[in-house]
N, C-alpha and C positions, 0 to 999 in steps of 0.2 A: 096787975097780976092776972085779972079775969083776962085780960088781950092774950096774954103768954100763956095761961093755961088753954084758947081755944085752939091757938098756933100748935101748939102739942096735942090736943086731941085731932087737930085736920089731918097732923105727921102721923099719928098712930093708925088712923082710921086707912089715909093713904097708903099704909104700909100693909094693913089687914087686909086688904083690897087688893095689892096687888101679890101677898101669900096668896090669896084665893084665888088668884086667877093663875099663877103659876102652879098651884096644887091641880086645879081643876084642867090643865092643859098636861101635865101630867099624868092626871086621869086618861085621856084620851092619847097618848103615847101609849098608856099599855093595855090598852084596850083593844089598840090595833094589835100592838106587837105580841098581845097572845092570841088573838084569831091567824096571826101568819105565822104559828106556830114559835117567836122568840119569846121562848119563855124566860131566859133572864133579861133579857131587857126587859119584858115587861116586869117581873121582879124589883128592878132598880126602879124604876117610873113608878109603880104603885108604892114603894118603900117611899119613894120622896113626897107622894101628895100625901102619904098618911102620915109623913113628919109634916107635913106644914098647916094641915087642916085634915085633923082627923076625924075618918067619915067610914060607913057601914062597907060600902063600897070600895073604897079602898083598902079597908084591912080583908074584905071577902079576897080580891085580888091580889093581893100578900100572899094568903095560904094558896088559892091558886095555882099561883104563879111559882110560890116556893115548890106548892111539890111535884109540880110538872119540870121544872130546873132539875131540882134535884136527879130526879129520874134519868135524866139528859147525862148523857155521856161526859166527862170530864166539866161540867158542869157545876160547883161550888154550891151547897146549900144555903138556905134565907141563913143567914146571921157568918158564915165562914168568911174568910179575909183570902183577896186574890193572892195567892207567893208571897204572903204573910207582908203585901202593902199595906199602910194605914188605909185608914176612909178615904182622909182629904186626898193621898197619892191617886187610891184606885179611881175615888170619882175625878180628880184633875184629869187621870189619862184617859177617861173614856170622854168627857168633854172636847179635851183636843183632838182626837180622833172620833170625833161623831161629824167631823166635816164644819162645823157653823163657822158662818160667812165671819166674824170676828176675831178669829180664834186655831191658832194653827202651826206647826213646825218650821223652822227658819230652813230656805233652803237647804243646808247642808245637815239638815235634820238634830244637831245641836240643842237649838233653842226655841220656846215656847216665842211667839210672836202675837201680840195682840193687834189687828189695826184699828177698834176703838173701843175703848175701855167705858166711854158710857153705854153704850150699847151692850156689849157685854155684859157690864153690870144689871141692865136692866131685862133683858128677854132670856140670858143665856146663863150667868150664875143661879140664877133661884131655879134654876130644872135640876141644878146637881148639889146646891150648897143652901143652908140655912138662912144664913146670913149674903147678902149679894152685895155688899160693899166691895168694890174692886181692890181698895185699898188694905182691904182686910185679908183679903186673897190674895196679894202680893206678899204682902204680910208673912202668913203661910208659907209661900213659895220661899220667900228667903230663910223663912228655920229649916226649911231643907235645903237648904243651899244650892238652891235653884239661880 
């Protein structure tokens, strides 16, 4: 039992470790993206690190971010819903259109195309999603009948 309980604390600890460092890389997403003036990206990026590890910093850069957005022309404020998508819809669609090398429209623009699901799971879900299980996130995508 002592062996099985260290194995879950390694898993936990490895898991808190890598929220942090996806929190903390998200930090630095909208830290750029509001000195070049994007203020909802950086909106979205500070929303994520302060969901995954919440820090002074990151909620300063929420209100920031939110009421510089706001201000912005056609621009949706902190907490509004893009064309009344869910969460998981609007962040899948900004995912897929952020360009990352694993992640992207099938030619004929139809269908989501992943070309590797671990890699995905691991560098490119936890920037937009909670949980970065890929299989969780397929998951998802079929209650919307993706």
């Amino acid at each position: 039992q002592a062996e099985a309980e260290g194995r879950m604390l390694e898993e936990t600890t490895g898991r808190a470790e890598a929220s942090k460092g996806a929190a903390m890389e998200c930090l630095t997403v909208a830290r750029t993206a509001l000195a070049l003036g994007e203020h909802a990206k950086a909106l979205k990026y500070a929303s994520k690190s302060e969901s995954l590890l919440p820090s002074a910093e990151a909620a300063r850069l929420v209100a920031e971010a939110s009421a510089l957005a706001s201000d912005d022309e056609g621009i949706p404020a902190f907490g509004d819903q893009v064309h009344g998508a869910t969460d998981f819809i609007s962040w899948t669609w900004e995912m897929v259109n952020a360009r990352h090398a694993h992640i992207g429209w099938s030619s004929d623009g139809t269908r989501l195309t992943v070309s590797n699901p671990e890699r995905l799971a691991s560098s490119v879900l936890p920037l937009y999603f909670r949980r970065s299980q890929y299989s969780s996130w397929v998951r998802a995508l079929n209650a919307y009948n993706f």
